[in-house]
N, C-alpha and C positions, 0 to 999 in steps of 0.2 A: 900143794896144787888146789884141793879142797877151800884151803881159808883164801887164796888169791882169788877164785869164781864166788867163792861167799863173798868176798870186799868187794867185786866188781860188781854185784846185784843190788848189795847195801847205798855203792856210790850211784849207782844209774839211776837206782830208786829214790834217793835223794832228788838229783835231779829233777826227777820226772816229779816230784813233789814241786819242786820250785816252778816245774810251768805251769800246773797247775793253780800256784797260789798266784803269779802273773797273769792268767787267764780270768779268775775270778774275782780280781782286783783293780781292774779297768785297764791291763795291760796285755790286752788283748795280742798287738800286733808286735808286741816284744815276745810273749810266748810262741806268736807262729812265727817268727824268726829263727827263735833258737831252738825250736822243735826240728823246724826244718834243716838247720844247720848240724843238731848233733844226733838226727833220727839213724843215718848212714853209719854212724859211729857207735852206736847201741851194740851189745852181742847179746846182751840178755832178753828172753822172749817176753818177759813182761814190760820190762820197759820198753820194749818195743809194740808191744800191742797197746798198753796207755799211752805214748803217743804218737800212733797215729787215730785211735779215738779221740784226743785231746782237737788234732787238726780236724776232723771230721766235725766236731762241735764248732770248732773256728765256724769253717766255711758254712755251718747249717745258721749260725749268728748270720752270716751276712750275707745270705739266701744265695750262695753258691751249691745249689741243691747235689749237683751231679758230682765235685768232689767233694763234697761231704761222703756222699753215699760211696765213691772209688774208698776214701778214706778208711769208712766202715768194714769194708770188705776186707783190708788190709786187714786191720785191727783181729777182725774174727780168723784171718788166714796164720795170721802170726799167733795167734792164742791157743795151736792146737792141743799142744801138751800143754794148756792147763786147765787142769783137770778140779781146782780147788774148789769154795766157795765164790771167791774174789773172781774166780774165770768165768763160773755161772750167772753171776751178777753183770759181770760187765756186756758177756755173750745176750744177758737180756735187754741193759740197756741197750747194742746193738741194735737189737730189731727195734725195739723202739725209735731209733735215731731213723734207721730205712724207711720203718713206718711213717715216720714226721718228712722226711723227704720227699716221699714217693705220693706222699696225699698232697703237698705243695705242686708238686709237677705235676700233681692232676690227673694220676695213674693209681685213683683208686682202688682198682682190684688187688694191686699190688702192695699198696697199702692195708686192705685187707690182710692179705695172708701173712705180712709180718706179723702184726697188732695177735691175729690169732694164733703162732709161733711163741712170739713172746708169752701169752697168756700159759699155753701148755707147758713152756718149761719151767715158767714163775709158779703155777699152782705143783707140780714134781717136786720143785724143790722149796716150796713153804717159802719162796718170797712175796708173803701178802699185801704189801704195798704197791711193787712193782705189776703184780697180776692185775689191781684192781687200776694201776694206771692204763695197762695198758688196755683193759675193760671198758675203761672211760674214752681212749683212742679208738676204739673199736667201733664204739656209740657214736663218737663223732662223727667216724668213715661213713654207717650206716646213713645215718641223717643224709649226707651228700648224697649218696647211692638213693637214696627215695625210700630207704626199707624202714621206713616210722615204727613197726612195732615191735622190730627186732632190737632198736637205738629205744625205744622206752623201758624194755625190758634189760636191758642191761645198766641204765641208769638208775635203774629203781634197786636192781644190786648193788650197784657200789652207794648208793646211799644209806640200803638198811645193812650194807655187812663190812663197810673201809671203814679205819679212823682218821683218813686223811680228809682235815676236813677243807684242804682247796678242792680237794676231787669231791667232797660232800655238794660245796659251793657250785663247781661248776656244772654237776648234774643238777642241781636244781634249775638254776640258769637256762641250761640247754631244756631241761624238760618245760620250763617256760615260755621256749621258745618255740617249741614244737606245738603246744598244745595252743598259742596264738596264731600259728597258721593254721590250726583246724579249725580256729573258732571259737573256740571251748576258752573262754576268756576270763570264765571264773577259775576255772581249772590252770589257769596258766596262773590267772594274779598269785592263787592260794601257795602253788612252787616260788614265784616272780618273791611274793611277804617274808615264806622260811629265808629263801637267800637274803632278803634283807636285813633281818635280824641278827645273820651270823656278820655281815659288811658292818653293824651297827657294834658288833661288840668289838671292832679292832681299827683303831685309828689310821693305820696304812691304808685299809682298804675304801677308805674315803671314793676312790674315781669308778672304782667297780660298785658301790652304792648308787652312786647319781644313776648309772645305765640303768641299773635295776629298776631304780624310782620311775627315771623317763619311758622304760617298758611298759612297768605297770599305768601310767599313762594313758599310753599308747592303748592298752587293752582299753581301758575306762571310754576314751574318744571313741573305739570304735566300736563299744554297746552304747553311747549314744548319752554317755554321764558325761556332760561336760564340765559339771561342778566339781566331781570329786578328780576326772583329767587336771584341773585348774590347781586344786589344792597339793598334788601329788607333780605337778611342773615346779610350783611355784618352791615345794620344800626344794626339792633338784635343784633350780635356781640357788637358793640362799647356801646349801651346801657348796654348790662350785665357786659362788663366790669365795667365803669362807675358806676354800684350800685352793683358791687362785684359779681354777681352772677356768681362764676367761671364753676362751673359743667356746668353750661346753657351753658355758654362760649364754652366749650369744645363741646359740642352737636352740637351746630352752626358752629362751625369750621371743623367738622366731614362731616355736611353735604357741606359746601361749597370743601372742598378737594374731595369730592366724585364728585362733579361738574367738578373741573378740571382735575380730573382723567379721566372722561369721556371725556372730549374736549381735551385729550392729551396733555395738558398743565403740562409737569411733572415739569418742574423745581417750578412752583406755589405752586405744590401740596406737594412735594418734603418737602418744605418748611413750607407749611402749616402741615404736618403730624410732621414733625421730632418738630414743636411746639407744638401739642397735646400730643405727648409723654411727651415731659418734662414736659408739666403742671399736666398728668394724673399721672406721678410718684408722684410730688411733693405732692397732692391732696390726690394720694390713691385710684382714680377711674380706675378699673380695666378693665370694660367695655370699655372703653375709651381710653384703654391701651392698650388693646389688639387687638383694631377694627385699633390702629395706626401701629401696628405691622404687622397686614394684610395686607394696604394698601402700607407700606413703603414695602412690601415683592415684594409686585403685581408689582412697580413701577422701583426696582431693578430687576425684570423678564424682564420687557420689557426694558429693558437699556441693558442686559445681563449682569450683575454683579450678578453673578451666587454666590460668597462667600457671598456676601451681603445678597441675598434675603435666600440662607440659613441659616442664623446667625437669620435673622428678621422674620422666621417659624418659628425656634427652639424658640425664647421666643415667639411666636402667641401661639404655642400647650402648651410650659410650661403652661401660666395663664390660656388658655383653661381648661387642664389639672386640674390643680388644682383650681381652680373653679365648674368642674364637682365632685371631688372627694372630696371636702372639708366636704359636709354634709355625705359621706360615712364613713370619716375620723372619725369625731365626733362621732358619731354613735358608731362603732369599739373601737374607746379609753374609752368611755364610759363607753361600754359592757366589756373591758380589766380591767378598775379600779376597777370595779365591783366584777368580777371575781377575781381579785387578792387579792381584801379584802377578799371575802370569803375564798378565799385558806389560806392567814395568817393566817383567826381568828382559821380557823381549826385547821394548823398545829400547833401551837404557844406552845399547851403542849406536842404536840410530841416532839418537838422539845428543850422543857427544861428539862424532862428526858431525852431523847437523849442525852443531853449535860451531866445530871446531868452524867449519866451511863458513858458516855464517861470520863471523869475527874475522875471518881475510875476508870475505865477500867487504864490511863493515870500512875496515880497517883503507882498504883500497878506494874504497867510495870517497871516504874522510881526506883520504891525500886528492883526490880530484878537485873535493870542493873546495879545499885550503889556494889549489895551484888556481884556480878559476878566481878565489878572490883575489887573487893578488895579484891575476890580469888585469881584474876589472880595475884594482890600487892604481897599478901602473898608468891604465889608460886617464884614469881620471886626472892623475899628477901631469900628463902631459898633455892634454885640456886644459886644465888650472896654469901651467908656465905659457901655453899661446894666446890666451886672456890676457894673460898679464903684461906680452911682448904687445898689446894692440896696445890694452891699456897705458904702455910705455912710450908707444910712440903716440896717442891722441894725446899725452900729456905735451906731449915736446911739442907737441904743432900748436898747442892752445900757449905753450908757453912766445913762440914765435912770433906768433898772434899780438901777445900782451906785450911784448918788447915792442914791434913797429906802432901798437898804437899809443906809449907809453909817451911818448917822443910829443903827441898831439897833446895830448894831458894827464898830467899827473892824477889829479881827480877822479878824472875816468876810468886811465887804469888803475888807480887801487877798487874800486868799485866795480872795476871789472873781475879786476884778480880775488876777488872777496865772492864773488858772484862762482868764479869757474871753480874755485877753492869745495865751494859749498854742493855746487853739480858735481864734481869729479867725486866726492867722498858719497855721495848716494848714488849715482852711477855705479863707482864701485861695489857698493851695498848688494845693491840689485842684482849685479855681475855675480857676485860670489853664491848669493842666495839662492840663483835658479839655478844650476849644478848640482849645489848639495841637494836642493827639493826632489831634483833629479833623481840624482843617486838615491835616494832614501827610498823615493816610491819604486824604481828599479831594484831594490836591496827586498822591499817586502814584497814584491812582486814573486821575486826569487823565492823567498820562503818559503809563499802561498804553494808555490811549483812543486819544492824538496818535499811541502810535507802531504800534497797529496801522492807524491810518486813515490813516498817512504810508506803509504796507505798501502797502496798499489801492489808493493814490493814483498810486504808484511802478509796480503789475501796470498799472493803467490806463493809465499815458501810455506804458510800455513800447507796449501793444496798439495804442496808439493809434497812438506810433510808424510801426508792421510797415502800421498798417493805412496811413496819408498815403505810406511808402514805395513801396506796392503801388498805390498811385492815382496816385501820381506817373509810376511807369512805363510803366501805361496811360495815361496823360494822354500822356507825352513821346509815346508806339509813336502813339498813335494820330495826334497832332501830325506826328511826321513821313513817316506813311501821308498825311494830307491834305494836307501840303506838297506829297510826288511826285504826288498823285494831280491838285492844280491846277495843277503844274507841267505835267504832261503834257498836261492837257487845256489850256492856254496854248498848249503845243505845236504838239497837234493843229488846235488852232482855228485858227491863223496856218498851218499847212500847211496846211490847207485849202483858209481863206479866201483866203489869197495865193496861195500855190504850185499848189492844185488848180486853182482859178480858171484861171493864167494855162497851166496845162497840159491841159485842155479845152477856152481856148481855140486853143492850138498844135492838139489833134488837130483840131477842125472845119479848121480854116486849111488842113490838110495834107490833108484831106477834099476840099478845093475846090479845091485845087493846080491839077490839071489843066486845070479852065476856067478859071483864075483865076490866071496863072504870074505876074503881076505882086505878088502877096503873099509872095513869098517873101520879102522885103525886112521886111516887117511880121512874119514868123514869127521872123526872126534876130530880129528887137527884142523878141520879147516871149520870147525863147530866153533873151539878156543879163539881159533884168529877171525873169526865172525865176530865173537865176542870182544873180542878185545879191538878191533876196529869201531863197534859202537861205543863203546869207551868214551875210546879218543875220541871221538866225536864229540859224546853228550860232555867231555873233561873241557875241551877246546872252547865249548859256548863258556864257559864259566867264565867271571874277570880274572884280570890278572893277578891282583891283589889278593884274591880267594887264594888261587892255586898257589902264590908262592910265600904267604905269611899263615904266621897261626894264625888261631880264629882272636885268643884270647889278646894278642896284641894289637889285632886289626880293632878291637872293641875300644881298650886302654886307648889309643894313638887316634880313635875318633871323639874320644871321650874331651882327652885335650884339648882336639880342633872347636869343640863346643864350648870349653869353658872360655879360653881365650879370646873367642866372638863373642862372647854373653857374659851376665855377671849370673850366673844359674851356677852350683856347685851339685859336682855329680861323684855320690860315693856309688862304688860297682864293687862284687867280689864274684867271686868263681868257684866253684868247687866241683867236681876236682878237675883243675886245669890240665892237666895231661891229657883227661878222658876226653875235656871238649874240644880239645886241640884236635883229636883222634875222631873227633865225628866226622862224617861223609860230608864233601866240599860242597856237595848239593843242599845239602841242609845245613851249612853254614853260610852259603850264600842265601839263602831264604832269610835264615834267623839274621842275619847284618842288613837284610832288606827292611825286614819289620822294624829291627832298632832302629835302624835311620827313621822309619817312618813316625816311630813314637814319638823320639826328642824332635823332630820338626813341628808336630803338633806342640809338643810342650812350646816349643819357642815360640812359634804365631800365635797362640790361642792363650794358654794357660796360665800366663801372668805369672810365673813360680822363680821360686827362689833356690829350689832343691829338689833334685830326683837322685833316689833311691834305687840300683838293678841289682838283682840277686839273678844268678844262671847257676843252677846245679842239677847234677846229673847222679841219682841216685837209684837204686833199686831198675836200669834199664827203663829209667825215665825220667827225662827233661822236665824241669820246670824253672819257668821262667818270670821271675816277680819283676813288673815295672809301675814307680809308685811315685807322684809327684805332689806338692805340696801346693799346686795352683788353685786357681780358681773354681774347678772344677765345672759337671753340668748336671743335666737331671737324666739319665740314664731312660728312662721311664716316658720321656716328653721327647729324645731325639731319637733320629733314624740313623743308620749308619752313616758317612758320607763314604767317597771313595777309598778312601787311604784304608779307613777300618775294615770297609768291607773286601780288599785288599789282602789283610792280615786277616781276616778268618781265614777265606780264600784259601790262603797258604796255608793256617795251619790244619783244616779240615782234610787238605792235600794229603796230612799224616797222621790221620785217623786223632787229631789232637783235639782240645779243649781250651775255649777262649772265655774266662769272665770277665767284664768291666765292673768295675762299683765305683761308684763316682757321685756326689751331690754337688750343689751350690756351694760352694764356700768349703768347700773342705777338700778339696784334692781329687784327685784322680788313683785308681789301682787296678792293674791290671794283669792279671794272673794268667798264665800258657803252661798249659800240660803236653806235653809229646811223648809220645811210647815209643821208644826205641825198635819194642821187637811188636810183630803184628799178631 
């Protein structure tokens, strides 16, 4: 029995090994997968305490402050029996990790009192590393809190008694920084110099040198050295180039132009600026863009190139401009997509009766003007046959003519008959000529008619249109005003009748208690069927689909309906489906309200190719991972819209926890905590 619980500690600890080397090897979101998959399944107390400190480091990565700190809490709840070295150490990192949380969420005090936790138990048991870290956190907190001489005094300890020399670094640093907001600027450089000596002997720390340099600066500028500011930009500069850091580059450059703008040194600066342009184009830094644009404005003011410095405001305001308006932008197009889908979805059957009605309206029309032409065919052919009956008989009488005079002379009549030959055949010309001229200018006459009355026709159904849309919508509003409004009164009426009923009759009962002690037995009963009338009640509002499917199939059999409309492929797992089957129908219809809500944003919005849900129910608490591979947004730059605000909504309902982490280009994630018990 003994060596099976030794192999089961030896195998978990393995494990717990492998998320850790996944964690610290860019595999960040493959360790909180399978932590969170096999944390349930742990029985040993230390692998259970390393990982849920492993998650709690997760979520402190990716500024999910509040479980990180749920997380810790675990971690220290699960570590009670241990009692070792390894339990002390980790029990310190603990406070340390609360401490780093709780100074993020801006609840300094609280912060405080880990950092000084940690220290007491670090100095107890001769962890001098961890003590002077967390010495150094302390001095931090101090700083924010306003207390300068309490954060200089602890900085100056971990300097003359830690070997660690990032904490050496950083307290010089921080005490540079302190001592530049008092003023004391030689006193800051001479801290500002030691840290740059120690960034000088190690080649990683290349980016934390440039800051130092542009600090030291900074002091220089504001005792009023602009030469030695100049010389101490300028090293900064050629450093950031040298390890690529361009943005830095541009920063430094910015401040040095603004140096010899002030010393009137325009042709420097001239030069200096119109370089910061070209790099901020190239780069994309708009800040940086725009500050070159001011500068080169200011610079062609005092030169008096008056086209100039106006050409170099108009793009300063452009990216001003559209930089202030960008997030209004987004906002408005939003709300405009929004809005237009719902107007399509509306219109869409209006809109194919319409068409339907329109095409027989069309159709019907088309057989009118076919049958009208082919009166007018008609009429014209029997016009053209009584022309031709006249023309038949002037031929006979001219021929009559030409026989009695034939008789007088021969001569005469051929010269006759040559003569009536040559009349008959332009007569007839003429004859046929004014008809058809007829008919033609009758034919476009006709047109001219069809195609303003097809005008005509076209303003009308347009109106007609706006008008069936605009009835449509009060028809739906008012539709579903009278749904809520009989639904309610469904409502009311069944609490009434039931629930009021049996709770007037509990107060008289409770009225007569006294003389009557034997009815207490009758008051429980009609207490249970009180109860259980509300039930049914609040059971009966739910869908149908809630009450009569699992949850986990209702999710699976939506899942399908999504891929088969979309080319998005969605992996989902569950654990433990029994359990979430067995969650309360109330908060299953909630959780299938949010899902839907998620994958419809993914579909309109997110552009993705892949979503990712985990639903597991561990430890008497839900959590809920949704993770897509879209386009993502700036967490940081947007407001909720409704849908989101929606899903807090609900799950703040049950005391839960909502994170989004989401950038540009990198996907969406969105993590749901729910506590089962209150």
């Amino acid at each position: 029995m003994a060596q099976t619980t030794t192999s089961i500690i030896e195998s978990e600890g393995e494990k717990v090994d492998q998320l850790f080397y996944y964690f610290n090897n860019g595999f960040e979101k493959k360790a909180y997968k399978e932590a969170h998959h096999v944390l349930g399944a742990f029985k040993s107390e230390k692998a259970i305490t390393n990982t849920n400190l492993l998650l709690a480091y997760y979520h402190s990565k990716y500024v999910a402050m509040d479980s990180s700190i749920y997380y810790t809490h675990q971690a220290l709840k699960s570590k009670k029996n241990i009692k070792d070295s390894l339990g002390v150490r980790l029990t310190i990192l603990s406070y340390q990790l609360l401490a780093l949380n709780n100074k993020n969420k801006g609840l300094y005090q609280e912060s405080k009192k880990w950092h000084i936790k940690g220290a007491e138990l670090s100095e107890k048991h001769k962890e001098t590393n961890l003590y002077y870290t967390h010495l150094h956190g302390l001095a931090s907190t101090y700083v924010t809190l306003g207390k300068t001489e309490e954060a200089l005094a602890l900085f100056d300890k971990c300097i003359a008694f830690s070997n660690d020399e990032e904490l050496i670094l950083g307290s010089y640093i921080n005490l540079g920084s302190i001592y530049s907001s008092l003023s004391n600027y030689e006193k800051a450089n001479a801290y500002l110099q030691k840290a740059k000596d120690i960034c000088e002997q190690d080649t990683h720390r290349k980016q934390a040198l440039v800051n130092v340099i542009i600090n030291i600066g900074d002091n220089y500028l504001s005792q009023g050295e602009t030469d030695k500011a100049l010389t101490a930009f300028y090293e900064a500069k050629e450093i950031s180039r040298d390890n690529r850091s361009y943005n830095l580059e541009l920063i430094i450059l910015g401040k040095i132009g603004t140096i010899l703008f002030n010393e009137k040194r325009d042709s420097e600066a001239l030069l200096i600026f119109s370089n910061t342009l070209i790099k901020s184009l190239n780069l994309g830094n708009l800040d940086i863009e725009m500050n070159s644009y001011l500068m080169l404005e200011k610079l062609s003011l005092r030169k008096g190139d008056y086209r100039s410095a106006y050409n170099y405001g108009k793009h300063y305001y452009e990216i001003k401009d559209s930089i202030e308006n960008s997030q209004t932008e987004k906002e408005i197009n939003s709300l405009e997509v929004k809005f237009k889908t719902l107007e399509k979805e509306k219109t869409i059957k209006l809109l194919q009766i319409e068409n339907l009605n329109k095409s027989l309206h069309i159709k019907n029309k088309d057989a009118d003007i076919e049958k009208y032409k082919l009166q007018e065919a008609i009429i014209a052919k029997q016009n053209e046959n009584q022309v031709l009956q006249l023309q038949n008989g002037v031929e006979k009488r001219k021929n009559e003519i030409a026989l009695l005079k034939e008789k007088e002379t021969l001569k005469a009549l051929e010269l006759d008959r040559e003569k009536t030959i040559k009349y008959i055949v332009l007569v007839a010309f003429f004859i046929l000529l004014v008809p058809i001229a007829g008919l033609l200018i009758i034919y476009y006459q006709k047109l001219q008619a069809q195609g303003l009355l097809n005008l005509k026709e076209k303003e009308i159904n347009e109106q007609q249109v706006l008008s069936l849309k605009k009835d449509q919508e009060i028809k739906l509003i008012k539709a579903s005003i009278r749904g809520q409004d009989q639904e309610r009164k469904k409502i009311a009426q069944e609490m009434h009748d039931s629930v009021g009923g049996n709770l007037a009759a509990i107060k008289l009962q409770f009225s007569q208690l006294s003389n009557h002690p034997d009815k207490l037995k009758l008051i429980y009963s009609q207490l249970d069927d009180t109860y259980e009338q509300v039930r049914n009640i609040s059971h009966n509002l739910l869908p149908k689909k809630i009450r009569e499917n699992d949850f986990v199939f209702l999710i699976k059999e939506y899942i399908h309906t999504v891929e088969d409309a979309s080319e998005i492929q969605c992996n989902v797992s569950f654990y433990d489906e029994e359990k979430i089957n067995s969650l309360n129908k109330i908060l299953q219809n909630e959780l299938f309200s949010i899902f839907q809500e998620l994958t419809t944003n993914t579909l309109k919005y997110a552009k993705a190719k892949t979503i990712d849900i985990q639903l597991d129910l561990l430890n008497e608490c839900l959590f809920f991972v949704y993770e897509d591979d879209g386009i993502g947004f700036d967490v940081s730059k947007t407001t909720l819209g409704i849908g989101l605000t929606n899903i807090k909504n609900r799950i703040e309902n049950y005391n839960g926890k909502l994170h989004i982490d989401s950038k540009a280009n990198r996907g969406t994630n969105i993590h749901i905590e729910i506590p089962l018990k209150a």
